[in-house]
C-alpha positions as CSV (number, residue, x, y, z in Angstrom):
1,X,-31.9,54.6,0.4
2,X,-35.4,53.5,1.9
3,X,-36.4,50.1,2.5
4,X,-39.6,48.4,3.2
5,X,-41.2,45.2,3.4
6,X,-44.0,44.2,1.1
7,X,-47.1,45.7,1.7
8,X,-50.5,43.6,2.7
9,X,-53.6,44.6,0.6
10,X,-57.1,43.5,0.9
11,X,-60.6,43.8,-0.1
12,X,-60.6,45.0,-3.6
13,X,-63.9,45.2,-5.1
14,X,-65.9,44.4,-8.5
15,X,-65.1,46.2,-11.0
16,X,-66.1,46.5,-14.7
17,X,-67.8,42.6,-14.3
18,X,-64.4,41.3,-14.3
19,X,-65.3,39.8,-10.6
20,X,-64.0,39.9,-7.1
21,X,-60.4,40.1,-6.6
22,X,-59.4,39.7,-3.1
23,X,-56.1,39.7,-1.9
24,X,-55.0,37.7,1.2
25,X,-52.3,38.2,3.1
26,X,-48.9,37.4,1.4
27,X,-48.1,38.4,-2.2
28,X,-50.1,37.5,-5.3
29,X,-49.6,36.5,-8.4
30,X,-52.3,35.8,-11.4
31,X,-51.3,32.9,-13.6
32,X,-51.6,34.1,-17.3
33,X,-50.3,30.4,-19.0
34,X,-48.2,27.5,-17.6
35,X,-46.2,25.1,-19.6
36,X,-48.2,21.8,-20.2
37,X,-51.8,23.3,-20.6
38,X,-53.3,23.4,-23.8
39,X,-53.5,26.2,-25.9
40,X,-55.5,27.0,-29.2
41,X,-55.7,24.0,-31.5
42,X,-55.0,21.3,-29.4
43,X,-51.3,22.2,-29.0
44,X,-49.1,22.1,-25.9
45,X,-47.2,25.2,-24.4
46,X,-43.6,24.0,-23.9
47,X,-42.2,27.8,-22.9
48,X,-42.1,31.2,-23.2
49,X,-40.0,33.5,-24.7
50,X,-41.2,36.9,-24.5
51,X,-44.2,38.9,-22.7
52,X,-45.6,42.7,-23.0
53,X,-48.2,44.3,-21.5
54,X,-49.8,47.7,-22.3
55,X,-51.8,50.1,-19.9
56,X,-55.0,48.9,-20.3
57,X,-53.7,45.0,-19.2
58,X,-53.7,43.5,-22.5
59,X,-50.8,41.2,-23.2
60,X,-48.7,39.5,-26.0
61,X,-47.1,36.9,-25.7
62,X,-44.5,34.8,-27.3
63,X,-44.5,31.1,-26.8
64,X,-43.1,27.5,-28.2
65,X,-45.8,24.4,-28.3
66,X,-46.0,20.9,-29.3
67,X,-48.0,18.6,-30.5
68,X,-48.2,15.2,-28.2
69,X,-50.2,13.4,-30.7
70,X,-47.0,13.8,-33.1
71,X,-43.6,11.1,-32.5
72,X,-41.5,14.2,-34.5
73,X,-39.4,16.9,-34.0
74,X,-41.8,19.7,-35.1
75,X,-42.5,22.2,-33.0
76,X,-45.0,25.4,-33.0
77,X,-43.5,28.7,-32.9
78,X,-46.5,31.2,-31.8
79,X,-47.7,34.5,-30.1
80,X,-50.8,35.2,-28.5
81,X,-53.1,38.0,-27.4
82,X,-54.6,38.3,-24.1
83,X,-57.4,40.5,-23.8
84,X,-59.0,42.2,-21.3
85,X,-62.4,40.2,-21.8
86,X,-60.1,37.4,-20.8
87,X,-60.2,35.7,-24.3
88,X,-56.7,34.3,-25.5
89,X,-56.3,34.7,-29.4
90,X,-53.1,32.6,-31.9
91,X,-52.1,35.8,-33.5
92,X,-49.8,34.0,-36.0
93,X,-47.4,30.9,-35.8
94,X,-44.9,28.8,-37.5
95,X,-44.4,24.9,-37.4
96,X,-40.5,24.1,-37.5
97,X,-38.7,21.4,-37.2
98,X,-35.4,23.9,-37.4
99,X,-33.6,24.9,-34.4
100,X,-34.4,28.6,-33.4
101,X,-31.8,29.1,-30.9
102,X,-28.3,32.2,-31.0
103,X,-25.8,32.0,-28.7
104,X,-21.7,31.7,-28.3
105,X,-19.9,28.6,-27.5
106,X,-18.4,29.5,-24.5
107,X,-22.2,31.0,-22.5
108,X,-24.5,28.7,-24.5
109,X,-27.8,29.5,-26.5
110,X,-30.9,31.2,-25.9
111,X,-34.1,31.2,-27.8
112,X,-34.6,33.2,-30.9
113,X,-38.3,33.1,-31.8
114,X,-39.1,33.2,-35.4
115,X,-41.9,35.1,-33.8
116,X,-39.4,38.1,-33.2
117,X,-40.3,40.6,-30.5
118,X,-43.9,40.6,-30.5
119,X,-44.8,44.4,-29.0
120,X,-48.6,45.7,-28.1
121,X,-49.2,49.5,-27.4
122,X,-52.1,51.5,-25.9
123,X,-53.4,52.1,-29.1
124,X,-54.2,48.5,-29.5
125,X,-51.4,47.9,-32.2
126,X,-49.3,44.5,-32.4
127,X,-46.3,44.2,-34.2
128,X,-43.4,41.7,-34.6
129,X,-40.9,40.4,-37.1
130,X,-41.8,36.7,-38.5
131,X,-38.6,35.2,-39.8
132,X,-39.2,32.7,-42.4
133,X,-35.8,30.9,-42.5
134,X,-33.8,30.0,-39.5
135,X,-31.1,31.4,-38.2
136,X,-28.1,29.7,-40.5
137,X,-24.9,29.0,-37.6
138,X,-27.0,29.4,-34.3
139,X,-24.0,31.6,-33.1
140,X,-23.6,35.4,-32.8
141,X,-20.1,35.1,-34.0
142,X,-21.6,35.0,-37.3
143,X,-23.7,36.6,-39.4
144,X,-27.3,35.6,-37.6
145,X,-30.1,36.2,-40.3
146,X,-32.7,35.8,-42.3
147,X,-35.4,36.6,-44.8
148,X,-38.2,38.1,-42.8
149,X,-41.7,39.9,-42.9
150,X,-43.2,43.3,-40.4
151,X,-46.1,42.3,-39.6
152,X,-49.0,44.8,-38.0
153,X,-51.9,43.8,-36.6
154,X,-55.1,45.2,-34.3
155,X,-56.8,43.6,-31.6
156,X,-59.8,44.2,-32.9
157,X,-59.2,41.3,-35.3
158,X,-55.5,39.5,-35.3
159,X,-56.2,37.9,-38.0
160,X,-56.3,41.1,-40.3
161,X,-52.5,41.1,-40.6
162,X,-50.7,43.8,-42.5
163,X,-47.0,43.2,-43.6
164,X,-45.0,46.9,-43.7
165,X,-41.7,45.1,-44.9
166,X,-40.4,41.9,-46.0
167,X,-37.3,40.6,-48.2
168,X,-36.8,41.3,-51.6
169,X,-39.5,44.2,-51.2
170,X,-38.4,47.9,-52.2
171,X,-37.6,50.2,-49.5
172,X,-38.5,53.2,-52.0
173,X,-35.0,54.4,-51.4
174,X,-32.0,54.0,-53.1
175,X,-28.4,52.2,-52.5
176,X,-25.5,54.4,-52.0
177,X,-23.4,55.1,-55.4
178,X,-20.0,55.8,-54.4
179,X,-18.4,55.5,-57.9
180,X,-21.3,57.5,-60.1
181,X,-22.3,54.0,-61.4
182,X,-26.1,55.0,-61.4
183,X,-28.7,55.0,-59.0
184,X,-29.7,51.7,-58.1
185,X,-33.4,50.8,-55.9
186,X,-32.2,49.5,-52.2
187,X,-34.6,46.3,-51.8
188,X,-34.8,44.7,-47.9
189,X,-32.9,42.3,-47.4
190,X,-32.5,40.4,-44.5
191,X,-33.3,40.9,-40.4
192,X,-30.3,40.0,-38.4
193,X,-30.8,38.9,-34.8
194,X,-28.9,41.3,-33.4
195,X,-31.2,44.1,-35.5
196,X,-33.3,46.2,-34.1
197,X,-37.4,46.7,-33.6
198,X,-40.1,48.2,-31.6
199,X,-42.9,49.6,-31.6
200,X,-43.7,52.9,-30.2
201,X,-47.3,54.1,-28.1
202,X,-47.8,56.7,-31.0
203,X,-48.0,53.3,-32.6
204,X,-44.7,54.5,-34.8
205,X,-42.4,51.4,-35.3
206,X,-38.6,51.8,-35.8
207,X,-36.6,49.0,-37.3
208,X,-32.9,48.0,-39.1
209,X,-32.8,45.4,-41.6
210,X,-30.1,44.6,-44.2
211,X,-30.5,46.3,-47.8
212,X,-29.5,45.4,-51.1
213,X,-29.8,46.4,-54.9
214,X,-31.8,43.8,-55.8
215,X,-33.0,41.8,-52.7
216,X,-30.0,39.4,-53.2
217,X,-27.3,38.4,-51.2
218,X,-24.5,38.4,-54.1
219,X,-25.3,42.1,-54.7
220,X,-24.2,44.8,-51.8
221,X,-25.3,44.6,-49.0
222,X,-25.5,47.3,-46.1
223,X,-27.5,48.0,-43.2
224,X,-30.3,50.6,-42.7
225,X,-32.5,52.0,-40.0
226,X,-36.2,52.8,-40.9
227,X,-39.2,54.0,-39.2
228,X,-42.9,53.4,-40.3
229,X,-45.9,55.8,-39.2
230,X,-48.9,54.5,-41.0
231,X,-48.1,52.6,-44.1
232,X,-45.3,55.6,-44.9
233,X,-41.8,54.5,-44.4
234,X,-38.6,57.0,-43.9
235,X,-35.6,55.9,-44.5
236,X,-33.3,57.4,-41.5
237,X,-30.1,55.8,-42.4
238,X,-28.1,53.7,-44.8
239,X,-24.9,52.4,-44.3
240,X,-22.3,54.0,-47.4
241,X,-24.2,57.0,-47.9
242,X,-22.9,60.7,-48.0
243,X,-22.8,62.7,-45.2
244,X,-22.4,59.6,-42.1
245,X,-19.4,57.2,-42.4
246,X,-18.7,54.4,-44.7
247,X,-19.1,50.6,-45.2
248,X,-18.7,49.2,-41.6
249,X,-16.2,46.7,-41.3
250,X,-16.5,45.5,-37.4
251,X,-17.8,42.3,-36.1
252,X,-20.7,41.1,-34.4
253,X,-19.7,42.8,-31.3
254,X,-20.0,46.1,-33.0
255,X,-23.1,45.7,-35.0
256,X,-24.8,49.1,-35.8
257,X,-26.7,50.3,-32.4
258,X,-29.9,52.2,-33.1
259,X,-32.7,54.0,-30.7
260,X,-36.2,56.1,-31.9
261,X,-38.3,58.1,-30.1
262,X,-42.3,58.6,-30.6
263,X,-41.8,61.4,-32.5
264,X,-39.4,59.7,-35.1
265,X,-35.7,61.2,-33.6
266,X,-33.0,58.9,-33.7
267,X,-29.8,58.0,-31.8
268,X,-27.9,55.3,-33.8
269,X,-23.8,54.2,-33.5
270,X,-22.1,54.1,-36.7
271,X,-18.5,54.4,-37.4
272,X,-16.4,56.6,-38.4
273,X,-15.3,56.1,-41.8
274,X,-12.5,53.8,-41.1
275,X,-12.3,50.7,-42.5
276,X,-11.8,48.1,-39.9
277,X,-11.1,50.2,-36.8
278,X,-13.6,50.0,-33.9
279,X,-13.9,54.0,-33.4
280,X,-17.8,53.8,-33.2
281,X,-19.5,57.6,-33.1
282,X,-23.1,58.7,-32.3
283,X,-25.3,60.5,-34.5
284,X,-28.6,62.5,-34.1
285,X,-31.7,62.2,-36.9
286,X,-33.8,65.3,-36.2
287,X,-37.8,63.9,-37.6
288,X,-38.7,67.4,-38.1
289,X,-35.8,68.5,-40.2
290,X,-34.6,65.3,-41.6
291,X,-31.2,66.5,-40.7
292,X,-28.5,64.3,-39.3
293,X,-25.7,65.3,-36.9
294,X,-22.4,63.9,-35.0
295,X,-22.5,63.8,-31.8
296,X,-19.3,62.7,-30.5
297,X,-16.6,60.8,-32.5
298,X,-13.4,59.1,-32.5
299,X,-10.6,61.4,-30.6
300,X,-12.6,64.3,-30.6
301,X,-12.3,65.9,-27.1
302,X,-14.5,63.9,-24.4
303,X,-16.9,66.5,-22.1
304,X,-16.8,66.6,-18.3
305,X,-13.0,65.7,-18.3
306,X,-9.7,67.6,-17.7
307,X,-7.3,65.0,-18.0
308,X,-7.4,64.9,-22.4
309,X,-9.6,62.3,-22.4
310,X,-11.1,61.4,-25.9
311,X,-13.6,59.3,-27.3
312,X,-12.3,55.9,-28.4
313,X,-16.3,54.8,-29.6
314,X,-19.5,54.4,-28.0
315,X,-20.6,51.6,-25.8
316,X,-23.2,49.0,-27.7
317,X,-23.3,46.6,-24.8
318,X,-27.0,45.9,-23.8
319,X,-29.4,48.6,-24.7
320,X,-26.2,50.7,-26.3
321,X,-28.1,53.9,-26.0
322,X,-31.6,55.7,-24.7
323,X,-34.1,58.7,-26.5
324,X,-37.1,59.2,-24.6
325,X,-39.7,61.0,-25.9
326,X,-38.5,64.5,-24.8
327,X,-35.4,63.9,-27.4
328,X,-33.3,63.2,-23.8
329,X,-30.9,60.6,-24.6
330,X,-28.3,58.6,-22.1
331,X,-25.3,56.6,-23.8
332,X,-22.3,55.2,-22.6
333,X,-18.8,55.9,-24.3
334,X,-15.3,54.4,-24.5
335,X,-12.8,57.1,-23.4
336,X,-8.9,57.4,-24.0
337,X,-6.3,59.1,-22.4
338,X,-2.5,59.0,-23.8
339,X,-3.6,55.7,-25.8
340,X,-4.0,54.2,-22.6
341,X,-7.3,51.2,-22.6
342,X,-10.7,52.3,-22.7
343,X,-12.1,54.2,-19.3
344,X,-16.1,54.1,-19.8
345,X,-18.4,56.9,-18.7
346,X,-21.7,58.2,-18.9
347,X,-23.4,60.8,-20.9
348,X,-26.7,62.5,-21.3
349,X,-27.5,64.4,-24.4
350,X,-30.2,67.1,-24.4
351,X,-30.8,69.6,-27.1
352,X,-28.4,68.8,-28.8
353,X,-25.8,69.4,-25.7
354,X,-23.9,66.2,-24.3
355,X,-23.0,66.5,-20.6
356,X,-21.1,63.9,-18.5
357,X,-23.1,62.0,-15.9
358,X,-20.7,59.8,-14.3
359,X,-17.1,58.2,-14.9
360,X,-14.8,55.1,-14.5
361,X,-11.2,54.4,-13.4
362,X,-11.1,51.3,-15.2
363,X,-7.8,50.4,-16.1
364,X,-6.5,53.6,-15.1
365,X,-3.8,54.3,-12.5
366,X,-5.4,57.5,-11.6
367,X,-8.0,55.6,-9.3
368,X,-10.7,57.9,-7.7
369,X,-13.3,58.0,-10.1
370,X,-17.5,57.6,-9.2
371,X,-17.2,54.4,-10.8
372,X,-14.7,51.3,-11.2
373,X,-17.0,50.5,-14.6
374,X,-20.2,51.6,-15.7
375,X,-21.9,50.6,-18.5
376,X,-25.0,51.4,-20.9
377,X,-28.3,52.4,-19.8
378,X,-31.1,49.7,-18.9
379,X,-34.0,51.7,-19.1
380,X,-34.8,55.5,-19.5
381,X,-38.3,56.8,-19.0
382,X,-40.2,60.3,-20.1
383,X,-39.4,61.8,-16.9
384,X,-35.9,61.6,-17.5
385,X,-35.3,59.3,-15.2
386,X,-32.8,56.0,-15.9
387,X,-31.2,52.6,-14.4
388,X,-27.8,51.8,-15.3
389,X,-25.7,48.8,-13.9
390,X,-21.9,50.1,-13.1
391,X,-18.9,48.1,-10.6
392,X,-19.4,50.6,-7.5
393,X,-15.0,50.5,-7.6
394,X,-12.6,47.6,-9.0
395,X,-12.2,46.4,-5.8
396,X,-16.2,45.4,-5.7
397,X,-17.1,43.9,-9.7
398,X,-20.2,43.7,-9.2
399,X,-22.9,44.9,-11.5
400,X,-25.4,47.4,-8.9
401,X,-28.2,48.8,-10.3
402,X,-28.3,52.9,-10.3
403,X,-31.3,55.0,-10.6
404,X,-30.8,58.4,-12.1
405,X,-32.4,61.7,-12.8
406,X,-32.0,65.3,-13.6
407,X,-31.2,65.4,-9.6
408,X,-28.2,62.9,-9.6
409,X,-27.8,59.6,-9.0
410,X,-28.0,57.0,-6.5
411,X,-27.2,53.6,-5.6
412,X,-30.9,51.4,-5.5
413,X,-29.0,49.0,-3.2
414,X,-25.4,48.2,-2.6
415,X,-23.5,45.1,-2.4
416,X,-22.6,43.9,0.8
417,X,-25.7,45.4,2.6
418,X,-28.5,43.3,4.0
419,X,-31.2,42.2,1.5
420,X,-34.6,43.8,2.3
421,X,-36.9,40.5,3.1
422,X,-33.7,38.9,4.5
423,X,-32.5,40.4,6.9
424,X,-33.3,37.8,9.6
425,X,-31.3,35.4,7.3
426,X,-28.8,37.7,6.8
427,X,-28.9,37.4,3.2
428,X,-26.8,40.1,1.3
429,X,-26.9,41.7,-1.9
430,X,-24.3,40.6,-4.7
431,X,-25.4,42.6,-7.4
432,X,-27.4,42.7,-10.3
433,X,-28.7,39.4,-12.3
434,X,-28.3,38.9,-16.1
435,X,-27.6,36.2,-18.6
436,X,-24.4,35.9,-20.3
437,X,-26.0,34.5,-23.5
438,X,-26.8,36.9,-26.0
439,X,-30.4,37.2,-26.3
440,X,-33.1,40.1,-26.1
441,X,-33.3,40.7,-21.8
442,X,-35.4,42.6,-20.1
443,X,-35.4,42.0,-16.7
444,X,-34.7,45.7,-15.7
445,X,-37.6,47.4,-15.9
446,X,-39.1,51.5,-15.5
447,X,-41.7,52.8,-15.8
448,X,-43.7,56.6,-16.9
449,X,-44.2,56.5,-13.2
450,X,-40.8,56.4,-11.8
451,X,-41.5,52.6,-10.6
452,X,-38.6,50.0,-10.8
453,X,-38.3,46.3,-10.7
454,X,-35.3,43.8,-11.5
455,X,-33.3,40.8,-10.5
456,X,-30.8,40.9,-8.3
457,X,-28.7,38.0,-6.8
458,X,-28.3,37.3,-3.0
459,X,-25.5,35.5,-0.9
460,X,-25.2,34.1,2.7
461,X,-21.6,33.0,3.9
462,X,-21.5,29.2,4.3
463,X,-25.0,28.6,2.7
464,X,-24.7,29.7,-1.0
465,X,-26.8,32.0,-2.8
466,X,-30.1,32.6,-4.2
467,X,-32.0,35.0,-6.5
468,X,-34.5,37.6,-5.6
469,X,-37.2,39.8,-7.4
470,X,-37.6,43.5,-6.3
471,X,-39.8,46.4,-7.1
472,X,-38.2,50.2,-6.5
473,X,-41.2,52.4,-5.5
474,X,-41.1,56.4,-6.4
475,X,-39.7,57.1,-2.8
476,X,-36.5,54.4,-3.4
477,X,-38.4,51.6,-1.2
478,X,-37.2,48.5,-2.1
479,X,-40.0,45.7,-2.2
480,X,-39.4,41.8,-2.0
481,X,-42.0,40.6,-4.5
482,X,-40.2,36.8,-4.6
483,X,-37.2,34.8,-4.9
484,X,-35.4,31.3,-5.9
485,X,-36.3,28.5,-3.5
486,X,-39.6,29.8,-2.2
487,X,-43.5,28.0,-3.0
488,X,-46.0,29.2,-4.0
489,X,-49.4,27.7,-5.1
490,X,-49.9,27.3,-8.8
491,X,-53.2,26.7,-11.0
492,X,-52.3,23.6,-12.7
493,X,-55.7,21.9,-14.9
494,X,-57.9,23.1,-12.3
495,X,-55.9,22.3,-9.3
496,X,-53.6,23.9,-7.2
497,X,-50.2,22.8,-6.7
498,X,-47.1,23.5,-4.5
499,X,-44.1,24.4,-6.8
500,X,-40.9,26.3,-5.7
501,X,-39.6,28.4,-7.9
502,X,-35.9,27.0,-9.6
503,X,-35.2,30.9,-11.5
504,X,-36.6,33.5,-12.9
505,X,-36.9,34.1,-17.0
506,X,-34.7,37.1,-18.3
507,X,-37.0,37.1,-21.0
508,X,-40.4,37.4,-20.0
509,X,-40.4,41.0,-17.7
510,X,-42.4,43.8,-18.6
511,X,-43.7,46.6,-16.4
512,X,-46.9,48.5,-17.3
513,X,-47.6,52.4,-16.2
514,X,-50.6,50.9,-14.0
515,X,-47.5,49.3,-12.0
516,X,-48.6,45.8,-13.3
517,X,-45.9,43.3,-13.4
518,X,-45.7,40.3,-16.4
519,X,-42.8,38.1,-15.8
520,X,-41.8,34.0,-16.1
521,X,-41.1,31.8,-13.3
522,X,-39.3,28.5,-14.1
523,X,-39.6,25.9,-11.4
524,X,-37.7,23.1,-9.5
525,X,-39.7,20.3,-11.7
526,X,-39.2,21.5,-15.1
527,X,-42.1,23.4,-15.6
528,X,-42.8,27.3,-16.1
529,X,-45.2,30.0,-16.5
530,X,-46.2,33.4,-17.1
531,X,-47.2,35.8,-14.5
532,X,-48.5,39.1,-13.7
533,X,-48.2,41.1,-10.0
534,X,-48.9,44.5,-8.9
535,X,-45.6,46.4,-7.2
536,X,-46.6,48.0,-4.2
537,X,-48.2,51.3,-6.0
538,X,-51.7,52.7,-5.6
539,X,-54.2,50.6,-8.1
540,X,-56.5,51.9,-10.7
541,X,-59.7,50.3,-12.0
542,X,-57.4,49.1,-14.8
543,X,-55.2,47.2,-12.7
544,X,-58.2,45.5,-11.4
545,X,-59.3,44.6,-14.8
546,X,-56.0,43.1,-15.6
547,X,-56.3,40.2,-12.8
548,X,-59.3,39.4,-14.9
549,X,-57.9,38.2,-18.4
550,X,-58.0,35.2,-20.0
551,X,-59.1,33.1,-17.1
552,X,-56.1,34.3,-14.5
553,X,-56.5,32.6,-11.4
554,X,-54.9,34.3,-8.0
555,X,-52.0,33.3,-6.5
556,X,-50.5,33.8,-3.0
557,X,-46.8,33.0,-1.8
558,X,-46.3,31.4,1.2
């Protein structure tokens, strides 16, 4: 594993009129929007709860304000465009006194934006979910949802807005009829927060929603997976119907997992026709056929392993499974042997073949294993390449990050080790940083270019810990770009200010092709902010033009 400090860069010239960018010694960071300025219409930013950035620097992102002239409760729920002329545009909002937040008593809550996972490709498409009731219990124990709308918009104007879906609309399919009762229309129904959404760079979108007969709770209601391309929609799956499983019966924990590809393909977890067992399998929707398949399920035979080992389900924690572009897919799955607990292991499934990547030991006797416990894939790129978290043996539970590809795989640090930055303070690596609370994280990050970045947390005997921001360059170098406790100067109404950074926001990461970091920083006196960085890569002109949106001001640690 290589290891290098951060590099120095300097002297970057004019480009495209966007104005001289020079960087001094030290890291940078360009300030996109703190907490306490004011945004469009005279409203304050409070937070931020999401960020994206495409290849040619533009940026959504998602944000809560408030209005200081008001003595109420309301807030304003927005997102905004960035674009590269450096103009900031409201691309739709919601004023709610409501609370938006999901979580579980015992780890707490998290936002849940009624602006729902606001995405922007290189084609210069936006497109979110805009829930238009709250969530009803604020809990993932129960049933999280809502009525809701699919909005698409361009940046050439976000204000021409196009709605693809919305509650109580038909889906131009029909409901399941298991009893020969009659065909009935299947009507949207509502978006549940553990659904899923995103949009694609061949600007198809791919989303699950709840269907009904007639739009209505009090009728059936199953779940379904649909992509858009255009103003078409395709139904890929429905819950019920002939062909894959039944009604699913599980709990939140096994909600239907679901995964599509530019071209349409789709991975999704259902179950197995068994009322109220947990034996999750994975199917396979072929775009180009419209044909479905099982891939694994429930005590079939498990590949890679000698021992009998069968499939008990498939993993759903985190991402639950991969498809790249390339119809590649990596997904984790919950093994057997002799009834014994679940063993997890890796898989990687490529025309139409499923080969074992790695395997656990956990609660096994039989110790020996690559792993004690791995878990889903994080990320998974068009070169094939992948992160995946995993316990390195049960002696050592902690979650290291693993980068894979069709040569192997390999441990991007290991726990225990000296922390590249630290290694004066002899500061070590603990393993890999996430939040407990459910919510939509994506602090792991890959890109088309093989380029890494991610939290990790750090510990010194007799000091405490602390928690650190690295980048993973295309030759396994490990980059310091910043971590907990450390200032940095920070373009506050004009004037710089000293702030030291209190944590890092699991929800605002994203990592462009152009190696152009967007992420949130939360700081020591209550405030935060949104941020983009280059990773130590070569630059392009676009890179350059993405220091010049919307007014970012340069920043430089230390």
């Amino acid at each position: 594993m290589l290891i290098n400090m951060r590099m120095k860069m300097a002297g970057l010239a004019m480009v495209a009129g966007v104005g001289m960018v020079s960087l001094a010694n030290g890291s940078v960071f360009d300030t996109v929007v703190m907490s306490g300025e004011v945004g469009v219409g005279d409203k304050t930013y409070e937070s931020f709860n999401r960020v994206d950035i495409n290849n040619h620097g533009q940026i959504v992102f998602q944000t809560v304000m408030d209005d200081d002239n008001q003595s109420d409760d309301l807030k304003t729920y927005a997102n905004y465009y960035v674009g590269a002329d450096r103009n900031c545009a409201v691309i739709d909002s919601l004023v709610s006194g409501d609370v938006w937040e999901v979580g579980s008593y015992k780890y707490g809550y998290a936002l849940a934006s009624p602006m729902y996972r606001t995405q922007i490709n290189d084609r210069g498409d936006i497109a979110y979910v805009k829930m238009l009731e709250p969530w009803p219990s604020h809990t993932i124990y129960e049933e999280e949802r809502g009525d809701f709308e699919l909005v698409r918009v361009g940046v050439g104007d976000v204000n021409q807005k196009e709605v693809l879906a919305k509650s109580g609309e038909a889906t131009g399919g029909v409901m399941p009829d298991p009893f020969n009762q009659g065909a009935a229309a299947a009507h949207y129904y509502k978006f549940s927060a553990a659904d899923y959404f995103e949009l694609k760079e061949s600007g198809l979108i791919g989303f699950s929603s709840g269907v009904s007969k007639q739009g209505e709770g009090d009728t059936e209601d199953l779940v379904a997976l649909f992509t858009i391309q255009g103003g078409g929609v395709n139904e890929v799956f429905m819950e019920g119907k002939e062909g894959i499983g039944g009604p699913f019966w599980a709990n939140i924990y096994d909600q239907y997992k679901f995964n599509v590809n530019g071209a349409g393909d789709a991975m999704f977890v259902h179950d197995s026709g068994v009322p109220g067992t947990y034996n999750g399998s994975l199917a396979f929707y072929d775009s180009a056929t419209g044909m479905t398949t099982e891939l694994t399920k429930g005590e079939a035979l498990a590949p890679g392993h000698d021992d009998g080992s069968y499939y008990s389900s498939i993993g759903k924690i985190a991402t639950g499974m991969l498809m790249n572009d390339n119809g590649v897919g990596v997904f984790e799955a919950y093994l057997k042997v002799d009834g014994k607990s679940s063993r997890q292991a890796l898989y990687r499934l490529e025309e139409g073949e499923v080969t074992l990547i790695a395997t656990s030991d956990f609660n096994f006797d039989d110790e020996g294993e690559e792993f004690g416990l791995v878990y889903s894939p994080d990320a998974l790129n068009n070169r094939n390449e992948y992160l995946f978290r995993a316990w390195e043996s049960m002696d050592k539970p902690f979650h290291q990050l693993y980068f894979g590809s069709d040569d192997g795989i390999e441990a991007v640090y290991r726990s225990g080790d000296l922390a590249v930055g630290f290694e004066s303070e002899d500061y070590r690596y603990v393993g890999t940083a996430f939040d407990l609370i459910w919510r939509d994280q994506e602090q792991i990050q890959l890109n088309e270019q093989g380029v890494a970045t991610f939290i990790v947390a750090l510990d010194k005997e007799g000091v405490g810990g602390k928690t650190a921001l690295y980048s993973r360059g295309i030759d396994g170098a490990l980059d310091l770009i910043a971590h907990t406790g450390e200032e940095i100067e920070v373009m506050v109404d004009g004037q710089l200010v000293m702030k030291t950074i209190k944590a890092f926001d699991h929800d605002l990461f994203d990592l462009n092709d152009e190696n152009v970091l967007a992420f949130g920083l939360e700081f020591m006196d209550g405030s935060s902010g949104l941020f983009t960085t280059m990773v130590p890569e070569p630059m392009s002109g676009v890179v350059l033009s993405v220091m010049g949106m919307c007014g970012l001001m340069r920043r430089r640690i230390g």
